[in-house]
N, C-alpha and C positions, 0 to 999 in steps of 0.2 A: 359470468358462468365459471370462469376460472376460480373468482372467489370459492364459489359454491364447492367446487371440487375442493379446492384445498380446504376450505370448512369440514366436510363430512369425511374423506379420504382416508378407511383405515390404513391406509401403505404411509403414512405423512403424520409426524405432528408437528404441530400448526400453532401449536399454541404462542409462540414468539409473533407468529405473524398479525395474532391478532387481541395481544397485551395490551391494554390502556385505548382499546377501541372501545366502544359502546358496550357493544356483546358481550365482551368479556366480563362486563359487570351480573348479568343474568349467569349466575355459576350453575344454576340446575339443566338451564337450556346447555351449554357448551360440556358438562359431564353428559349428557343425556345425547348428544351429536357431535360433539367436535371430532373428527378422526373413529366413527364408529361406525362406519359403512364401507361395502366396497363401492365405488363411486367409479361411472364410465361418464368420461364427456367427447364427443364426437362434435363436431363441425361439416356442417355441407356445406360452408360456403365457396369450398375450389371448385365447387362441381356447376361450373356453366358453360358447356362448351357450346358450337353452331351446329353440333348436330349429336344424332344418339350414341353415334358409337363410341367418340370423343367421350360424351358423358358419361357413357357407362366406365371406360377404362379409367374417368378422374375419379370414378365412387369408388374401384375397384382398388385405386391406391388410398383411398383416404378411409376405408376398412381395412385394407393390408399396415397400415400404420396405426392403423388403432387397436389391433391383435398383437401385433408385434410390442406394443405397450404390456401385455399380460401374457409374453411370450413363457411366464415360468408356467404358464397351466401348464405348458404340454409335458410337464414331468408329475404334473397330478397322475394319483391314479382312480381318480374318479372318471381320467377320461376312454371310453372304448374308441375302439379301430375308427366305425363312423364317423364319432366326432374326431379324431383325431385326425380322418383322411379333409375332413371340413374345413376345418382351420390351415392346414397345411397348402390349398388350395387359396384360402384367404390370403394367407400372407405372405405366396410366393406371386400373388394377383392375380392369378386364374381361377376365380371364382365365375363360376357360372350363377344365372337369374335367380334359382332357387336358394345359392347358398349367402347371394344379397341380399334373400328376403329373409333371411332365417337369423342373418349375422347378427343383429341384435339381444334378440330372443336367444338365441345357443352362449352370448356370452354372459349375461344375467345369469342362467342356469349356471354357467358353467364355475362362476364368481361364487354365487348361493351357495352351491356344494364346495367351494374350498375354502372359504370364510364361516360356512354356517350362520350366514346374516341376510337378511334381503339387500337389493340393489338399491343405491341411486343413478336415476342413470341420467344425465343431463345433455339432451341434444342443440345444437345453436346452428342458428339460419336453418331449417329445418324447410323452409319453401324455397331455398334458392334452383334446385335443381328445378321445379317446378317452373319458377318464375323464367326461368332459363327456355328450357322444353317450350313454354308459350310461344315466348321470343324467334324461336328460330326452328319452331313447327315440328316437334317433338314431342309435345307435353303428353299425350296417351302414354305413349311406350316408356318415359321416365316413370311418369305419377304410376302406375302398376307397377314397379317394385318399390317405389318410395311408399306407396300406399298398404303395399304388403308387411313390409321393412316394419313400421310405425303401429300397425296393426296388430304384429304378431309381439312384437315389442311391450307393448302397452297395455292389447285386451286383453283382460281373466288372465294375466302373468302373475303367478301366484311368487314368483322371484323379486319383482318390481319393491320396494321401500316409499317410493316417490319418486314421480317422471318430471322435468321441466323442458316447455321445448321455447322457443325463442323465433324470430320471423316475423317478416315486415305486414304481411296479411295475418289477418284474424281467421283462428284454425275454427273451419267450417265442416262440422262435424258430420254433413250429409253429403261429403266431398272424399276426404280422403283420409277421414279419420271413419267410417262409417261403423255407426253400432258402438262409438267407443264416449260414453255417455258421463265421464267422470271426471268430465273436464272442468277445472277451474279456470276461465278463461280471465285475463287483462288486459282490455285495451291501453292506448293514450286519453281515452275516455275517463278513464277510471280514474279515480282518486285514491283506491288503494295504496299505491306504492307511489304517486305522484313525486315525490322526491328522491325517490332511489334512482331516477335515471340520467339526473344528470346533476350540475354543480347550483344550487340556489346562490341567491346573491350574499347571506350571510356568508356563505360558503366560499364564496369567488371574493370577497372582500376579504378573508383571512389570508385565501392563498396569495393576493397580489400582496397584503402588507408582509406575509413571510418571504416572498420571493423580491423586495424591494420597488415591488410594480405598480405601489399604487398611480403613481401618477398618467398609467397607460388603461386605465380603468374605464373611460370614455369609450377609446380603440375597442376592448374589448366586448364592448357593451353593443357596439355596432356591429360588431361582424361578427359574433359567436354569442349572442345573446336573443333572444325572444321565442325561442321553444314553450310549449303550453303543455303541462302532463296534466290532467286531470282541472284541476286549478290552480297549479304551482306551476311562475315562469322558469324555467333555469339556461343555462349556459350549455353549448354541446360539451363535454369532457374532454373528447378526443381534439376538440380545435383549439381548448384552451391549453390541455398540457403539450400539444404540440410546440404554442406559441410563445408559451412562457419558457421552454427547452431555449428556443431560438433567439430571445430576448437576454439570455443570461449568456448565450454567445456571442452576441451581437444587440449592443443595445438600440440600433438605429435599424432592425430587419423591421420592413414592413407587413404589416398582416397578409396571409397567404390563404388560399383555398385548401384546405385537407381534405373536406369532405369530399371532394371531387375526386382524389388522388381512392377514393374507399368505397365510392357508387357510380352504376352504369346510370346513364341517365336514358334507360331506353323507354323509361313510361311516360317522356314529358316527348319523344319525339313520337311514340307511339300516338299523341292526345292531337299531336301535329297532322298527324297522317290519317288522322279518322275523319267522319265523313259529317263532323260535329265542328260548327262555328265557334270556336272560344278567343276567335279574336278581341273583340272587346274587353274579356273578361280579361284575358293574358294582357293585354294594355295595361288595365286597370290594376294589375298586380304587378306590372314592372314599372309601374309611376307611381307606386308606395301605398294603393289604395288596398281597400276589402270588399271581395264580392261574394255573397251571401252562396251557400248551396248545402242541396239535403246530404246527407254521408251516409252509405250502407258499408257499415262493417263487417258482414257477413259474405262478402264477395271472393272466387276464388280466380286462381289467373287467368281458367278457359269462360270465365263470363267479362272478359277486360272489358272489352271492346261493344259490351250488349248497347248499353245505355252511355249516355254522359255521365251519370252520377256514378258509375262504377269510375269511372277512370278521374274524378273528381277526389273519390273518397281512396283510389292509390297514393294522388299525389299528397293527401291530405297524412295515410298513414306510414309513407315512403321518407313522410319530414321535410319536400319539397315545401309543403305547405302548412302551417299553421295557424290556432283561432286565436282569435282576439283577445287576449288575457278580462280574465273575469264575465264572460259571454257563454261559458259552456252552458249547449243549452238543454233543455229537457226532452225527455221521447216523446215522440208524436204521435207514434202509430203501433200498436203493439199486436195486431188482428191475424191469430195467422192465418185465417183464410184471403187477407190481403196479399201477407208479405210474407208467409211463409215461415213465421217466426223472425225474421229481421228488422232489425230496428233502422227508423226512420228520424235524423236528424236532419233542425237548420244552423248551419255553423256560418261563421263570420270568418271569412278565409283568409288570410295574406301570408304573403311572403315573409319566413324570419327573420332576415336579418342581410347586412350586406352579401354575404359568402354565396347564400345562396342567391340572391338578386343576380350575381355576377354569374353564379352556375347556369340559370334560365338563360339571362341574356346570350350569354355564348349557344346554347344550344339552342335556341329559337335562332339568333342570328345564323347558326352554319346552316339549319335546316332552311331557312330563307332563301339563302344562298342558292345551295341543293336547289330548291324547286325551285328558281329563278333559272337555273340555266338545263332546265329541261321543258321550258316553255319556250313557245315557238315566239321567237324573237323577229323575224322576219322583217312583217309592216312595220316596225319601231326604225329596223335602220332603212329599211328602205325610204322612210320617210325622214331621218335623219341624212342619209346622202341626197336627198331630195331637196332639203329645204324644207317639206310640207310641216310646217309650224301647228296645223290644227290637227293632224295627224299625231301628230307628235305629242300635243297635250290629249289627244285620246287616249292612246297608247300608257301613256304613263301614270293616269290617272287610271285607270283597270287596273295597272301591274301594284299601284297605292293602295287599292282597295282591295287587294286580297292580303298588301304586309300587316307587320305589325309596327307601330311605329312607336318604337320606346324609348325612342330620342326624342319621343316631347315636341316634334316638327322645328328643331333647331336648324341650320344650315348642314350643321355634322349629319342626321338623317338623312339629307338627302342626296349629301354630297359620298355618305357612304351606300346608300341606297344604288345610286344611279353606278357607282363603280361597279357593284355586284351585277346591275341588271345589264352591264354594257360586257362585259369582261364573260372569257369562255368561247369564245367566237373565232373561228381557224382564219387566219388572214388578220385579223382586226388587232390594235396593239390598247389597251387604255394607260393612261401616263396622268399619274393623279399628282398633284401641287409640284408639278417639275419647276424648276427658275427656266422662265421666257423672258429673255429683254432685259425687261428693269424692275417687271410686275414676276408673279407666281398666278399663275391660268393654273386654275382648281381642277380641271380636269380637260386630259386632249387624247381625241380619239383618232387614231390613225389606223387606214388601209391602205400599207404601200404600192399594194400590186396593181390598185387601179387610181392611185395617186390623190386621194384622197384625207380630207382632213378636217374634224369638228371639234370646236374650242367652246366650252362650257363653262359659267363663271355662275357660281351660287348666289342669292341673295335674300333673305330673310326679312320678309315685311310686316309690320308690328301692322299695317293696316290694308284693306282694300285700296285709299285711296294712294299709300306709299308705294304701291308696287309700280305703279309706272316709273317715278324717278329711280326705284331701286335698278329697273330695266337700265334705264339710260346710265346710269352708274357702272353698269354691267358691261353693256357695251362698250363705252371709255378706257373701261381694264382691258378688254378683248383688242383693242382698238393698240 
């Protein structure tokens, strides 16, 4: 988006910026738009607070900074008293609801009349506040000035050049764009621009031999590699030029999570909390596999929660999740007395690539956590200070079948398992791999107040008929 602006931006020339690019070889296109617009670009992405009034005061500075960018209007004399008491309310942050909802719309005018040009006006994350409102049970009172904002902004604005707007959801025009019918939309569906959004491999191959990186080429491939736009795989941008920054600092750093550091992951714990089994499916995507699901693009933040396939087809357009390179698949359904004009896909799901593997697992593991120690743990230690051994494999076997278990049923799952589901308890101490003796006891639970004490040793059996000597193995180290 910044591109964009500095492309068209009559206050800017550009031209050095963008010498010996592509572009710059079509000389009709770049006379014809380079630096020949007044261009607005606005961001909502600060705007997410836990509640409305927060959100209103974060929109209310990030229009007071974006006026304050074209503070020389107010020496125009195109501007009357009205608008001029408007603005002045803008940019000292005391905008009230109406002058949020106008703010776009008055400064396009206000551009048009001091250039003599129509506007470009370029908006970016344009449903966060939205997505936000959902979240933390505000979405009516934001979306009614985002939806006025945008509105007033865009429809029959005889100011307008061209609008671009940007956002993780597909702008669903019977939502909060209503009646505004001139939309060019693009998914990740699309193959339009399939390549503009991120580094192809031709691409990622140049950059590492300029930056001396080929040999980390593998690395990269793993953890910032397997996004699907349309038909083309590419690399995320922001994880590579993070990495290669930190690589030319430090040639021994190891790969790190960015994306994490740049998204709330509140849709994957939202998919947790709903009232939809995706255990299996979540297994099967944190053990490297793909599980097939239809995608509606057409979904807005207050339908999150309707169906599974909405919240399937967020994680899918959030970048949580990604198709199968070479699998996109065809529409299925296109009736709209069905679907209401939305289209119905079956896509081949999985997880991109390590970065995000490691993103899911931590946020399935805390929320595991979370709801482990809000369940009534009770008969587990009663039957644990008891001794009742069949108790006890009842007990643990329920708490099994509602995890998820993305450790592959290694020792490590269960030995972290049972930590999480023991730990949290007022009195209770757990003491994971301490040095006992001579051995290391995997895990010791202790209640000092009524002098109690249970020593747990893991063991891992490749078969039904090994687990009794594993047993006896178990005990020996206990012993």
């Amino acid at each position: 988006m910044s591109m964009l602006r500095h492309f068209f931006n009559i206050r800017e020339d550009s031209k050095a910026l963008f010498e010996g690019l592509r572009i710059a070889e079509n000389k009709e296109l770049c006379e014809n738009w380079m630096n020949k617009y007044p261009t607005i670009l606005v961001s909502f992405k600060t705007v997410e607070a836990t509640n409305f009034n927060d959100a209103a005061a974060q929109l209310k500075i990030v229009l007071a900074d974006l006026f304050r960018s074209f503070s020389f209007l107010l020496d125009d004399e195109i501007i009357d008293e009205y608008d001029l008491e408007t603005i002045k309310r803008i940019m000292a942050k005391n905008s009230v609801a109406s002058d949020m909802m106008d703010s776009l719309s008055l400064l396009t005018r206000l551009l048009n009349a001091h250039y003599h040009q129509p506007v470009i006006l370029l908006i970016d994350e344009y449903d966060v506040p939205m997505a936000k409102g959902d979240t933390y049970g505000y979405y009516n009172d934001i979306t009614n000035i985002m939806r006025s904002m945008y509105n007033k902004a865009l429809k029959d604005n005889p100011y307008i050049k061209i609008a671009v707007l940007t956002g993780c959801l597909r702008i669903a025009e019977e939502s909060i764009f209503t009646g505004l019918n001139n939309l060019a939309i693009k998914t990740i569906v699309d193959t339009d621009y399939d390549e503009c959004f991120g580094f192809t491999r031709d691409e990622m191959n140049k950059l590492l031999t300029d930056t001396g990186l080929t040999p980390k080429q593998p690395v990269f491939k793993e953890w910032y590699d397997g996004y699907v736009f349309g038909n083309k795989e590419v690399y995320c941008p922001w994880d590579v030029l993070n990495y290669v920054d930190a690589l030319q600092k430090n040639p021994n750093q190891p790969p790190m999570n960015y994306w994490a550091n740049t998204s709330g992951n509140d849709v994957i714990k939202r998919f947790l909390e709903s009232d939809f089994d995706v255990t299996d499916e979540f297994e099967t995507l944190l053990g490297g596999g793909v599980v097939s699901k239809k995608i509606n693009p057409n979904i807005t933040y207050a339908d999150l929660v309707e169906n599974e396939t909405n919240l399937w087809s967020v994680l899918y357009m959030t970048g949580y999740l990604t198709i199968v390179p070479g699998t996109l698949p065809k529409m299925t359904s296109n009736d709209p007395d069905e679907v209401k004009g939305m289209f119905e896909y079956d896509f081949k799901l999985r997880l991109p690539n390590k970065e995000i593997r490691m993103l899911f697992e931590n946020t399935v593991a805390a929320w595991f956590k979370n709801k482990l120690l809000g369940e009534d743990r009770t008969e587990l230690f009663n039957a644990i200070w008891g001794g009742d051994d069949n108790t006890i494999t009842d007990e643990l076997c329920a708490f099994l079948g509602d995890s998820i278990s993305f450790y592959d049923y290694h020792e490590l799952f269960y030995h972290a398992f049972l930590t999480g589901l023991l730990s949290g308890v007022k009195g209770v101490t757990v003491v994971s791999n301490r040095e006992a003796g001579t051995g290391r006891a995997d895990l010791i639970l202790q209640y000092p107040r009524k002098g109690l004490v249970a020593i747990f040793e893991f063991k891992c059996a490749d078969s039904e008929e090994e687990m009794n000597d594993k047993c006896d193995e178990a005990l020996e180290q206990i012993e």
